[in-house]
N, C-alpha and C positions, 0 to 999 in steps of 0.2 A: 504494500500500500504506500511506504513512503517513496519507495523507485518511482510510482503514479504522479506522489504530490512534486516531488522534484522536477521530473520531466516535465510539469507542468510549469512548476518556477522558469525553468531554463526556457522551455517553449514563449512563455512571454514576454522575457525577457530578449530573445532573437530576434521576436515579431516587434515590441519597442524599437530595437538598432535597428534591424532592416527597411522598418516604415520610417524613420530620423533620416533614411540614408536614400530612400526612394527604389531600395532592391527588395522590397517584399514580394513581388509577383518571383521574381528570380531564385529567393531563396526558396520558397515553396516548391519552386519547379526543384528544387535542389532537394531538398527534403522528403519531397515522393521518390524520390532516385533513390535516394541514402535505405528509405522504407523499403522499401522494392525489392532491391540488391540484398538487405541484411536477412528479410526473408526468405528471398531465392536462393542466398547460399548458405545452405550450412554451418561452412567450410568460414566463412567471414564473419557467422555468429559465434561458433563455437571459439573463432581467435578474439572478438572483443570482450566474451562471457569469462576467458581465461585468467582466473586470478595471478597465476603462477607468473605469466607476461610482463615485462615493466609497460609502465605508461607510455613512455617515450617510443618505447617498438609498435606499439597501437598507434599512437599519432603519425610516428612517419608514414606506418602503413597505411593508413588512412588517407594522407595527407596523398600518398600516391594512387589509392583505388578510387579518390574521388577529386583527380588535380585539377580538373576543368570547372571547378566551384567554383561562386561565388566568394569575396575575401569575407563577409559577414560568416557563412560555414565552416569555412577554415579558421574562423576564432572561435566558433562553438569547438570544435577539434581540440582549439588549444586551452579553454578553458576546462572543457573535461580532462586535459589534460593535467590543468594543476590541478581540478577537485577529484582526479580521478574517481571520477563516474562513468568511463568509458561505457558500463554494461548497460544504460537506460538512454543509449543513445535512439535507437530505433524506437521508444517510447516518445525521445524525446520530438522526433521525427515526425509521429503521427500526432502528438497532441500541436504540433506548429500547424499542420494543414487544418486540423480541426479548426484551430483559432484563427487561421488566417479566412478560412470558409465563412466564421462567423461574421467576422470584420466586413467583409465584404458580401454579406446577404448571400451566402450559396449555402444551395441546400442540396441533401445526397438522398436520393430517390433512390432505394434498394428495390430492384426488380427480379423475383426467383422466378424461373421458369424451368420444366421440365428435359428444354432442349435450348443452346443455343439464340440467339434471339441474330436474325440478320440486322443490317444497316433498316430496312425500312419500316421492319417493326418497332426497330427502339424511334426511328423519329416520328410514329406516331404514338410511341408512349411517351416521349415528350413532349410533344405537344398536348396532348392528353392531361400529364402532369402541370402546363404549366397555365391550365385552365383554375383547376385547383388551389393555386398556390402561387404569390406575387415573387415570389422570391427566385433567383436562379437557379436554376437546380441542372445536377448530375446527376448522371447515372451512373450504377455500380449493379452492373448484370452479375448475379450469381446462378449455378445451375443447378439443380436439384431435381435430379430422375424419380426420387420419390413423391414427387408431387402431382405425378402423371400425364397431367395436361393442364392448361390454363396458367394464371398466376400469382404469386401474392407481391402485392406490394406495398412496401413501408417508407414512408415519411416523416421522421422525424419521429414521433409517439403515437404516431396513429400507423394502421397497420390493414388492407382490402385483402382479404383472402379471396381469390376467386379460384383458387384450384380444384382439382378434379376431388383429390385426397380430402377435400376439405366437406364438397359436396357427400363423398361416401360417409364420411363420419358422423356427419348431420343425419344422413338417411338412414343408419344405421343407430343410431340414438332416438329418432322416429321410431322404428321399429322396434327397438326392444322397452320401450314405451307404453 
């Protein structure tokens, strides 16, 4: 819980410098990379996760897996690197987008669907979505075969179930009724 509350410290503290400096759109695009990348590889979580590491070999490495930053990223680099907190960096990553979305009115439309969604389905669930809702919004396609057909989609705290799964459990709670 406290690696949540720091990440969060640090995350707004980035978004203050970045927005002082005019690179907040930049460091964002920066920040979903850093998210991304520490996700997808293992191999780069399991070396910032490593206590046994000194600091200094996290930061250069760093310093080289993500050289084409922004200079605002590469002082979050080197600030973890004096409070070494290297391991809440990818925390600290997602809670920057979080807050930079806020700041700027975007909102993340989670769309489950059974299969796949092409290019023209999602631009009329966007536009769909943004009947709904004054605010910008993303999409964030998840896939889930258990769902069988149709979709659910969540906004914020509200939450449209229209899957198939959803239809059978309704009609299955009718019936034993």
């Amino acid at each position: 819980m406290s690696g949540t509350r720091a990440a969060i410290r640090y995350a707004k503290a980035i978004l203050e410098i970045a927005q002082s400096k005019g690179v907040a759109e930049a460091v964002s695009i920066d920040m979903k990379l850093i998210a991304s990348t520490i996700k997808a590889n293992q191999e780069l979580s399991s070396f910032i996760q490593n206590p046994t590491l000194k600091v200094d070999q996290k930061e250069n490495a760093l310093l080289e897996v993500f050289a084409n930053t922004n200079g605002v990223t590469k002082s979050l680099f080197h600030l973890l690197f004096e409070n070494k907190r290297f391991e809440i960096l990818e925390a600290i990553a997602l809670e920057y987008n979080n807050l930079f979305d806020v700041v700027n009115g975007v909102e993340v439309a989670k769309v489950t669907t059974a299969i796949p969604m092409d290019a023209a389905l999602e631009a009329k669930v966007l536009a769909k979505i943004a009947t709904l809702s004054d605010k910008k919004i993303t999409i964030e396609s998840v896939v889930d075969p258990s769902i069988i057909g149709g979709f659910i989609l969540t906004i914020g705290d509200k939450q449209y179930n229209a899957s198939v799964a959803n239809r059978l459990q309704v009609l299955k709670r009718e019936l034993s009724n």
